[in-house]
DONU-418311 format. One record per residue: x, y, z of N, C-alpha, C, CB in turn. Coordinates in steps of 0.1 Angstrom, whole numbers, plus 2048, in hexadecimal, padded with zeros to 3 digits. Glycine has a CB too. Example, Ala and Ser with C-alpha at 12.3 -4.5 7.8 and 13.67 -1.06 7.14 Angstrom:
<pts>
8847C784E87B7D384E8847DF84E8717D385A8807EA8478897F584788180084F88D7FA839
</pts>
This chain:
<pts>
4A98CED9B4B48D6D954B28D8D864C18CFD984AC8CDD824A98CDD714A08D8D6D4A18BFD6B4998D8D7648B8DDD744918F1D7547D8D5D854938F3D7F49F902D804A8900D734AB903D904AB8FCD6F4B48FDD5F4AB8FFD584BE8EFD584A78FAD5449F8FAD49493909D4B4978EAD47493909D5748A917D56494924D5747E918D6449E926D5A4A9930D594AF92FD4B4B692FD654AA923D424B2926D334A792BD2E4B7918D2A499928D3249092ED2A49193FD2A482929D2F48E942D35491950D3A49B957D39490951D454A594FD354B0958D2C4AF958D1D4BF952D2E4A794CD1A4A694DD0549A95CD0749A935CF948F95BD12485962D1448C973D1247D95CD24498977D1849D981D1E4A5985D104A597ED2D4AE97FD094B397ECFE4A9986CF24B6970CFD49B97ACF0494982CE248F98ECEA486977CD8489992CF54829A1CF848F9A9CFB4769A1D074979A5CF94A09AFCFF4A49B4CEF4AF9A9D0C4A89ACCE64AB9ADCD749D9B2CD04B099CCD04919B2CD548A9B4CD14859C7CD34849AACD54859C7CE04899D6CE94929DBCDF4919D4CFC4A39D8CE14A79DDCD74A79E6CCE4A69D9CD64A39DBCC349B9E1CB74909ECCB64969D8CB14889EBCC047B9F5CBE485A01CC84669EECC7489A01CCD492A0ECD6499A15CCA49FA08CE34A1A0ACC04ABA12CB64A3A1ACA94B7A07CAF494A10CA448AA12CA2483A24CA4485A07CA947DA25CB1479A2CCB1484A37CB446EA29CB7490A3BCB549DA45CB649DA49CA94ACA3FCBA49EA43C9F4A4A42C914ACA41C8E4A3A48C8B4B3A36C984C2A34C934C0A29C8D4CDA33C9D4CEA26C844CFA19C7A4D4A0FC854DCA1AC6B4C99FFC7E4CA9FBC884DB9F3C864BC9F4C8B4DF9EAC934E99E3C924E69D5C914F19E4C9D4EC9CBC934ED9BAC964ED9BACA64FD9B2C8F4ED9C0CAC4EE9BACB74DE9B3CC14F59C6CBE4DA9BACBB4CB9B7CBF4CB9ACCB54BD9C5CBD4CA9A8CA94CA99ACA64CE992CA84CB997CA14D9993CAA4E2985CB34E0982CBE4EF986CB54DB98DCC54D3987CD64C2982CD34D1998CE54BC984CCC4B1981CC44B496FCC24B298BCB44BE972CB84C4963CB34C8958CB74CE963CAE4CD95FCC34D2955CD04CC950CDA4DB95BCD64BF95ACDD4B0954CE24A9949CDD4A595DCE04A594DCCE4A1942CC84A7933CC549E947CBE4B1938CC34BA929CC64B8921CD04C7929CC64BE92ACDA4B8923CE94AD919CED4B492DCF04A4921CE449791CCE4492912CE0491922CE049790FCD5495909CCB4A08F9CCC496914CC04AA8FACD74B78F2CDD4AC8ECCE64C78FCCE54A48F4CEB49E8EACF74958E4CF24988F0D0448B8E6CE64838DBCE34838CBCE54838DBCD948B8C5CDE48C8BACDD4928B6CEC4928B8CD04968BCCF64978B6D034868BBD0A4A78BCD0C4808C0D064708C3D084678B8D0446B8D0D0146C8B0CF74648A7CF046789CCF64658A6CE3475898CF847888FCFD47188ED0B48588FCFD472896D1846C89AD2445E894D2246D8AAD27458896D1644589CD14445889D1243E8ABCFE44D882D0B44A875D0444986BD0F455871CF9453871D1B459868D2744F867D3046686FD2F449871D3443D873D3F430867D38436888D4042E868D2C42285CD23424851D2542285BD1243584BD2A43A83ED2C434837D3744783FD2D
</pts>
């Protein structure tokens, strides 16, 4: 069950920066000015991401034991 969490958070931090990323190159190539909204789904990926480290390190240190 751990193992499905952690791969549906990834794939949502995953979905978050390409989707904020998409975004931008869509508003990009239109020529419209861009907004915040694509950054903050950007933002909110990387956090994500970056939240699961240290339960990844921890995980990585446990298996060596």
């Amino acid at each position: 069950m751990r193992a499905t969490i952690t791969v549906v958070y990834v794939a949502m931090a995953v979905y978050l920066l390409l989707g904020g990323a998409g975004r931008i190159v869509i508003q990009l190539s239109a020529g419209q000015d861009l907004d915040a909204i694509p950054f903050i789904g950007g933002a909110m990926g990387l956090v994500a991401l970056v939240l699961l480290l240290p339960a990844y390190e921890d995980r990585r240190k446990r298996h060596r034991e």
